[in-house]
N, C-alpha and C positions, 0 to 999 in steps of 0.2 A: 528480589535480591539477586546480585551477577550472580553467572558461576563461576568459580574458579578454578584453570585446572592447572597444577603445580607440576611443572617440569624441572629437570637436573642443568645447570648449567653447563659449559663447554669443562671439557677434562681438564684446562687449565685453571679453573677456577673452582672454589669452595663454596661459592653464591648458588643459591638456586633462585629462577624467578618464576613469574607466575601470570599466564594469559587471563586476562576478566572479558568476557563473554558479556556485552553490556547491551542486549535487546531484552527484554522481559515479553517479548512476544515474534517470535518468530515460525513462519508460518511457509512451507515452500507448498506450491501445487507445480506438480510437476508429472502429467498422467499418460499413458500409453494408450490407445495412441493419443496424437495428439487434442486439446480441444481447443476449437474454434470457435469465438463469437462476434455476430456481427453487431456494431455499433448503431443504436438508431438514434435517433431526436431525441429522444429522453431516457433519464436517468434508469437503467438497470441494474440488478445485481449481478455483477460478475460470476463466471464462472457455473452458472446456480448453485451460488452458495459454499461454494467446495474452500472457499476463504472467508468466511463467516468468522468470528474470533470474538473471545469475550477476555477482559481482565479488571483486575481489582484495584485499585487506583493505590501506589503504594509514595506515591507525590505528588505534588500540584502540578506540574508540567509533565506533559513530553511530546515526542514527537512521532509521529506516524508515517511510514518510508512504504509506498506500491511501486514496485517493480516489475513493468510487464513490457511484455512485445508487442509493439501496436503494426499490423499490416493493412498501410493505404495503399492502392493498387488501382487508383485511378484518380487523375485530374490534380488540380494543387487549389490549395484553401480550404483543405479541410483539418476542423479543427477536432482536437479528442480535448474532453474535458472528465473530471473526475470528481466524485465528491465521497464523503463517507457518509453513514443511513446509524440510527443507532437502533432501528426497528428491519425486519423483514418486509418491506412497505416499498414501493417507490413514489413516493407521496411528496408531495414538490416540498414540504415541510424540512426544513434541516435541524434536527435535534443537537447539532455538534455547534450551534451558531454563536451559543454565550462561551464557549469553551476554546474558540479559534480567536481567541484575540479580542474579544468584546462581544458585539454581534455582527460583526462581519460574516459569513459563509463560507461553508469548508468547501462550495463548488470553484472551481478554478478549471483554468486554463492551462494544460499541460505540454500541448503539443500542436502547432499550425503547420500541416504540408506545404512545400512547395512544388512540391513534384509526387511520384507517385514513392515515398518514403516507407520505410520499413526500421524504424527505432526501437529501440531498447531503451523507455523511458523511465523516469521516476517522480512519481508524485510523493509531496513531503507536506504534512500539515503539522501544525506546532500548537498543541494543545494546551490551555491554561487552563486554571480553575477548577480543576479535577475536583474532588469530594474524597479525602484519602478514606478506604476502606469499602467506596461504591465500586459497584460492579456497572464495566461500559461493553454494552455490546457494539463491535464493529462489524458494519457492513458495507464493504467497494461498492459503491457504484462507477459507471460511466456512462457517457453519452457520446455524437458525433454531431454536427452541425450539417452532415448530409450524409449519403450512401458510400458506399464501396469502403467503408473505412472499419476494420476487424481486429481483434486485440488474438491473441495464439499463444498457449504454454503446453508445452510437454513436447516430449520425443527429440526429435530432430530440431525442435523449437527452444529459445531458454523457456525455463519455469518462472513461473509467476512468481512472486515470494511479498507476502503481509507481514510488515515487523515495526517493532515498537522499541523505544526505549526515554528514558525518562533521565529529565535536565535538572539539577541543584534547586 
């Protein structure tokens, strides 16, 4: 359910209105110092786990928003890709694959260097078919299609942030 948080209108007016806070799961990491990981070939859990997240399915849809720093610092073509894990596993299996649209794959393609880049990207998957009242655990993974390619949140870095919120 949003939250709600009710504010006083402008002194000229008698209205008051009211901000709705519309993620049912919002998650920052954001740690001192900063933490670093490097990208390899295959799917790992970010962060280890520091974005781990579970909730209760309160509709059939919604959507899933990873917002991270990704630092490439060598060569261009390399790609970062992402997916979500619904286990502690990195097991080539994707449990989220009837729930992204059909059976399609929640691994995607988020981000191709051309250069030696440094984005503040966002991955988005749009979840269907939920189970209202199941419990989903979510777990980021990512990968790189070669070396030098490093994801960074905290301090001097932005923070990572895992958030959710859910569509009619």
């Amino acid at each position: 359910m949003p939250i709600t948080i009710g504010f006083e209108g402008s002194k000229n007016s008698s209205s008051s209105s009211s901000i709705v806070i519309p993620y049912f799961l919002h998650d920052v990491y954001d740690p001192t110092p900063n933490d670093e990981q490097t990208l390899t070939t295959s799917y790992e859990n970010i962060f280890s786990n520091n974005l781990h997240n579970q909730f209760d399915a309160e509709k059939t849809e919604c959507i899933i928003e990873l917002l991270v720093y990704n630092n490439q610092f060598a060569g261009s073509g390399r790609i970062t890709s992402a997916r979500l894990n619904g286990n502690n596993t990195t097991l080539d299996t994707d449990e989220f694959s009837i729930l992204h649209g059909g059976n399609t794959t929640t691994e995607k393609q988020f981000f191709r260097a051309d250069e030696s880049d440094k984005p503040y990207i966002t991955c988005v998957w749009h979840l269907k078919n939920l189970t209202i009242g199941t419990t989903y655990d979510l777990y980021p993974q990512m990968k790189s299609n070669s070396t030098s390619n490093h994801i960074i949140a905290g301090e001097d870095m932005p923070p990572c942030i895992l958030r959710g919120y859910y569509l009619s």
